[in-house]
Structure formats: structure tokens, C-alpha cells
N, C-alpha and C positions, 0 to 999 in steps of 0.2 A: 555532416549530421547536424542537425538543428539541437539548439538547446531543449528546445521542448522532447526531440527525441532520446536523449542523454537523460532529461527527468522522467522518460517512461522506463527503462532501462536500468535505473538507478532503480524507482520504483517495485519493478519487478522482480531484483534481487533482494530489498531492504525490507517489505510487505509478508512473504514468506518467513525468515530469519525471525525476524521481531516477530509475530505470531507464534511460534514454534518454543522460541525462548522466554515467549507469557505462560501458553498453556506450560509449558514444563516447569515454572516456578510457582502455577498455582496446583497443577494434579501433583509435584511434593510436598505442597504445604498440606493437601490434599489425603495423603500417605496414611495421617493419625490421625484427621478431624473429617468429619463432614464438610461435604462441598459451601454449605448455607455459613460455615464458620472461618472459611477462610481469606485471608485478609486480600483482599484484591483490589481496593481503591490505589493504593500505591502504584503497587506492578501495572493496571492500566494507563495510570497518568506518566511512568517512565514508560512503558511501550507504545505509547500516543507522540510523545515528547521526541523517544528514540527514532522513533518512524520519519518525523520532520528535521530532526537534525544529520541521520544517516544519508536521507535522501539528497539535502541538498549537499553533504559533504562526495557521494557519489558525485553528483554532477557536476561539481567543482572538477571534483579530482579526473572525469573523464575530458573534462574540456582541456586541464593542465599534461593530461598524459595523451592528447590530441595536438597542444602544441611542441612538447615534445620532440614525438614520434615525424612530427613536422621539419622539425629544426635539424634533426638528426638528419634526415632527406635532402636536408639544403632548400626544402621548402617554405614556403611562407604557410602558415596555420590560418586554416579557414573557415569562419564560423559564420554559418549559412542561417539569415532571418526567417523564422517562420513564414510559411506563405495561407494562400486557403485550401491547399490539399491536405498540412496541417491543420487546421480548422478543424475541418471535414473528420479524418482519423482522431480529435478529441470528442466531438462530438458523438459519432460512431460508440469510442467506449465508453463516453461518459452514460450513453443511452442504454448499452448492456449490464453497465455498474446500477443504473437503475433500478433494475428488476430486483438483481439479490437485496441491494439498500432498502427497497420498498418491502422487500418480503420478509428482513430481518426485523422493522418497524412493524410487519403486521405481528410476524409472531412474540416479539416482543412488548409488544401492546396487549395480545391474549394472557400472557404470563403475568403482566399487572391485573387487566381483569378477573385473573383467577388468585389473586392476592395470593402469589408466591414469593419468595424472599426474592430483596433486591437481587442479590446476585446474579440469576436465571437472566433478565431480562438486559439485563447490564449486558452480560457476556455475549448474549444473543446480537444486539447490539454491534461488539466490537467484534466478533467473530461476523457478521453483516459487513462491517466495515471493511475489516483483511480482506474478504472475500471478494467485494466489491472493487476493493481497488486492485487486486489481482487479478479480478476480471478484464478490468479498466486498461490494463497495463498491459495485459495478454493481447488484447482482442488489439491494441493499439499497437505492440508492437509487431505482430503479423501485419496489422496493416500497413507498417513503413517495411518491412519486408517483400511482401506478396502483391500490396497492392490490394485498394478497396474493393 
């Protein structure tokens, strides 16, 4: 398994969690105020921050529990350079993350035109972004599965 497939993998589980663990610290702060009052600068910058240090502490930890499982074998741990079939499967999802990214910018951009509180278009935003790269990360690891 290539590192870059370890960082899809990684991705895929950390994307979802940190998502799930934003919207539920902001729909309870949510509980007694309106949505436009609640404090979300923070909780995005730790679930942006959480996203990059989970992810690569994942990939660490599968490469370390790869050589392992290696060593236990009596095997030597094998860590295999990306090639351009790699490439090809980022590119792939980077092209499907596009769409949701491009669509979370458009309506996001609507919601400033309609001079709505920061908030709306923020979240639209970062909920673009989860989604995007869960796409990214989906659609990628079927393809080191299944094949292009």
C-alpha cells in the first residue's frame, strides 16, 4: 500500500468524525440561541486544524502498524512509491471533489449576495469542504480497490 493510499484511508475515516463532532458542538450551542448567534469561528479553526493533524497522525500510525504486522511475519515492511496509476486515481477524485467544492462556492457566494449573516455561507463553505473531500477519498479509495 502506497502512502498516498494510507492518506486516502486515513482521510476517509478523519473527514466524516471531525464533521459530525463540528455540527454537534455548534446545533448545541444552537439548543438556546439562534443559529446567526452562535459562536463558530473557533470550533471551525479546531475542526480544520483537527482534520490535518488526525489525518496525518492516521498515516503515520498505518504505516507504523504495517511495519509491525511485518516484523511479526518475519517479514521485511514494504513501503511501495507512488506510481501514475496513483496519479491517475488522485486526479479522478480530485475531479469529483470539484463539483461539490465548485457548488458549495456558488451557493455560498448566493448567500453573501443576499447579505445573509456570515455564518450561512461560512458553513456552506466547510460543509463543501467535508463533503468534498469525502467525496475525494470515496471515489479514490474504490478506485485502489476496484480499479479505474
Amino acid at each position: 500500500m502506497t502512502m498516498t493510499e494510507r492518506t486516502v484511508w486515513a482521510t476517509l475515516a478523519v473527514f466524516p468524525l471531525v464533521g459530525i463532532v463540528y455540527f454537534t458542538v455548534i446545533l448545541t450551542q444552537a439548543a438556546d440561541r439562534p443559529l446567526e448567534e452562535v459562536s463558530w469561528v473557533t470550533p471551525m479553526l479546531w475542526a480544520w486544524g483537527s482534520l490535518i493533524v488526525f489525518i496525518i497522525l492516521g498515516t503515520i500510525a498505518s504505516a507504523i502498524a504495517t511495519a509491525i504486522q511485518a516484523e511479526v511475519a518475519g517479514q521485511k515492511a514494504e513501503f511501495e512509491d507512488g506510481d501514475v496509476r496513483d496519479k491517475e486515481i488522485e486526479r479522478n477524485g480530485n475531479a469529483r471533489a470539484y463539483v461539490m467544492s465548485s457548488f458549495g462556492g456558488l451557493v455560498a457566494t448566493i448567500l453573501l449576495m443576499l447579505d445573509v449573516d456570515r455564518f450561512w455561507p461560512a458553513n456552506t463553505l466547510f460543509l463543501a469542504g467535508l463533503l468534498a473531500g469525502i467525496i475525494a477519498a470515496g471515489t479514490r479509495a474504490r478506485a485502489y480497490r476496484t480499479g479505474l
